[in-house]
FIPALUM-546980 format. One record per residue: x, y, z of N, C-alpha, C in turn; residue number from 1; residue in three letters. Coordinates in steps of 0.001 Angstrom, whole numbers. Layout:
<sites>
n.px:n.py:n.pz:ca.px:ca.py:ca.pz:c.px:c.py:c.pz:i:aa
X:Y:Z:X:Y:Z:X:Y:Z:NUM:ala
...
</sites>
This chain:
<sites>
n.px:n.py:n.pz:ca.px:ca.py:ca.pz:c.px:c.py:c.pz:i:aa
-33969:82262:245578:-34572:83352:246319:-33455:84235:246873:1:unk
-33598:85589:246581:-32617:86471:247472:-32697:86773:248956:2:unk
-31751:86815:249618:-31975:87221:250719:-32121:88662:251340:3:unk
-32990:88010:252207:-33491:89723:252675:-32333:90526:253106:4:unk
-32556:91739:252401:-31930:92984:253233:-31911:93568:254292:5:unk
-31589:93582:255360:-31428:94357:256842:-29942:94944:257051:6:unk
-30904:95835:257963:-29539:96584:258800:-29264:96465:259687:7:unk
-28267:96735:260289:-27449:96366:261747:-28161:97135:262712:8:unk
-28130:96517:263863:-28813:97156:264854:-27465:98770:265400:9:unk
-26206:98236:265207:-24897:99142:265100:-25556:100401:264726:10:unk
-26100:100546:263590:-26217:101505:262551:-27336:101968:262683:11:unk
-28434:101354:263409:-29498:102204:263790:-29384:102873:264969:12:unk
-28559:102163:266249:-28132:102931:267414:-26947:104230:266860:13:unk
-25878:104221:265891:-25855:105305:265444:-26475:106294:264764:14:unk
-27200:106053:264040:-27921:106796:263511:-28835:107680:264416:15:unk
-29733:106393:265256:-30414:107336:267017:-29109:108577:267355:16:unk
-28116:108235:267644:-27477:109021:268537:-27101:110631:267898:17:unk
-26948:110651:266254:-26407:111373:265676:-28141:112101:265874:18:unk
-29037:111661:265116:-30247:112668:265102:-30268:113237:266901:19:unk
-30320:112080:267959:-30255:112871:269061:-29844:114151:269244:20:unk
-28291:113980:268951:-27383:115211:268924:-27888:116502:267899:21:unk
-27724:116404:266795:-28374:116474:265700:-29533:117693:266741:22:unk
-30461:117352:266595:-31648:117926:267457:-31611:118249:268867:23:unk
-30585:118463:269001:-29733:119301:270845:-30748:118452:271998:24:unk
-31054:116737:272137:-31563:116832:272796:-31534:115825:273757:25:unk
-30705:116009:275420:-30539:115254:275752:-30648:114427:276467:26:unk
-29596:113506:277117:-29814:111865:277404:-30869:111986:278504:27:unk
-31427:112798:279521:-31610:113513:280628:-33448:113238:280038:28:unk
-33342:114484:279184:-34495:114879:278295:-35379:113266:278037:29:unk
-34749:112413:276957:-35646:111551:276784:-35060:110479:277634:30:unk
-34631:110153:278644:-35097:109169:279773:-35836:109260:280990:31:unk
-36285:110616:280910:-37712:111078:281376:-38874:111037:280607:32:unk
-38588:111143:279374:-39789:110999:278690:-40248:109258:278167:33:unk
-39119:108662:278270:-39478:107307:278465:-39643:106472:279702:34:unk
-39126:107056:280701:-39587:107090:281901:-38851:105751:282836:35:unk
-36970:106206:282277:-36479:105526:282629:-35082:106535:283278:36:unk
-34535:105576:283543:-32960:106185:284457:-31857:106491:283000:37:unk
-31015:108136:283254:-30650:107939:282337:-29205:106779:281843:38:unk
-29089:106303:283237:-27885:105108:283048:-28821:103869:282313:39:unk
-30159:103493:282149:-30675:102520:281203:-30479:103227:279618:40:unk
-30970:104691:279228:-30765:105071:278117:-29579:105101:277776:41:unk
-28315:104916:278448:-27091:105258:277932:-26635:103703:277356:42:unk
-27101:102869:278273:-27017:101473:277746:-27701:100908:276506:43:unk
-28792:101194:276433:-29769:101390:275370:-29078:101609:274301:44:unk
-28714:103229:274081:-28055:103528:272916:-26306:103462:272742:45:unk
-25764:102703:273731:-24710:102108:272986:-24709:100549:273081:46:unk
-25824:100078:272943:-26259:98877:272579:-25962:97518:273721:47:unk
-26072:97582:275209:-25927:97043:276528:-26870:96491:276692:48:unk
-27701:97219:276130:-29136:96888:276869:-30382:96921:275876:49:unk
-31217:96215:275125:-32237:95989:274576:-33284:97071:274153:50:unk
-33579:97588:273485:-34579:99151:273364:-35623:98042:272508:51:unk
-37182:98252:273593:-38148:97804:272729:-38815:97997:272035:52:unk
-39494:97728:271232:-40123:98314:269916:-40823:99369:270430:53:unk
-41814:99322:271188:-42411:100065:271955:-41612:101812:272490:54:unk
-40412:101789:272770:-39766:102338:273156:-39062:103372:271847:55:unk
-38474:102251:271229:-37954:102972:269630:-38619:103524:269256:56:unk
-40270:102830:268956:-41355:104041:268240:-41393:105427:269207:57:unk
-41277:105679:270264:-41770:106527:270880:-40570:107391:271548:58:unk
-39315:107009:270859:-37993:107607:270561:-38195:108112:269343:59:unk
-38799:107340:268336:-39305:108334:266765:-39977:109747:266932:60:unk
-40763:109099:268040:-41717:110123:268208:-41243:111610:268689:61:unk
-40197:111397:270078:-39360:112432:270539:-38655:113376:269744:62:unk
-38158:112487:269024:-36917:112751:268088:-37573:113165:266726:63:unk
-38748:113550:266604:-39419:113851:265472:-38861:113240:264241:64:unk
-38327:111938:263877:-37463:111275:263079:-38433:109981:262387:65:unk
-38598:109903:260840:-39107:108491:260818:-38516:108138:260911:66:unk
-39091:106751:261294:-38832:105329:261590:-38271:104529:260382:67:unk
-38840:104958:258966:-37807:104620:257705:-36135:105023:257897:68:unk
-36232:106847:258347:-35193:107332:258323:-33655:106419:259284:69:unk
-34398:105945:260156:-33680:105429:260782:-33221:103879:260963:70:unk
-34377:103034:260194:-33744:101599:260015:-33925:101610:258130:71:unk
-33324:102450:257434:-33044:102414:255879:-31935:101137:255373:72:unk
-31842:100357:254835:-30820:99501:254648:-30186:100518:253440:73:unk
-28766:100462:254150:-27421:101118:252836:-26994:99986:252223:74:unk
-27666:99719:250944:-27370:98473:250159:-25806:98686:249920:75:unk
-24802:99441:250342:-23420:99274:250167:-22606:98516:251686:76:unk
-23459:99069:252599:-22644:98787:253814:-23762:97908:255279:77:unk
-24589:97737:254718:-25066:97337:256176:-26213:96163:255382:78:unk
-25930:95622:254309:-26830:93997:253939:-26007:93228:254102:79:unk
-26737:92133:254679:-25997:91006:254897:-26395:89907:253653:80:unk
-25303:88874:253431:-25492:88234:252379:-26006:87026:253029:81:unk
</sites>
């Protein structure tokens, strides 16, 4: 059996940060709209602190971004064997 493909959680918190930027929109912006402090979102997205599913979807949502777009496995750099 092969093993499953996933991606790093690394690479999805970059990926968040670049579309963030990407789409001028900031840290301020959606930790009000998630309805948190923006010192939890800063932890969040450089990976301190836990982002829940709940939360990610509705960071998709902000960020007008799928949710494919952002946890895609790069079968060159981010599967684990």
């Amino acid at each position: 059996m092969k093993p499953i493909q996933t991606v790093k959680v690394n690479t999805i918190l970059a990926r968040l940060i670049a579309t963030r930027q990407q789409k001028k929109v900031s840290i301020a912006t959606i930790a009000k709209k998630l309805d948190i402090t923006e010192r939890n979102y800063r932890q969040m997205e450089s990976g301190l602190k836990s982002i829940s599913l709940d939360q990610f979807l509705h960071l998709t949502a902000i960020l007008e971004v799928s949710l494919i777009n952002l946890t895609k496995v790069d079968r060159t750099s981010d599967s684990f064997a």
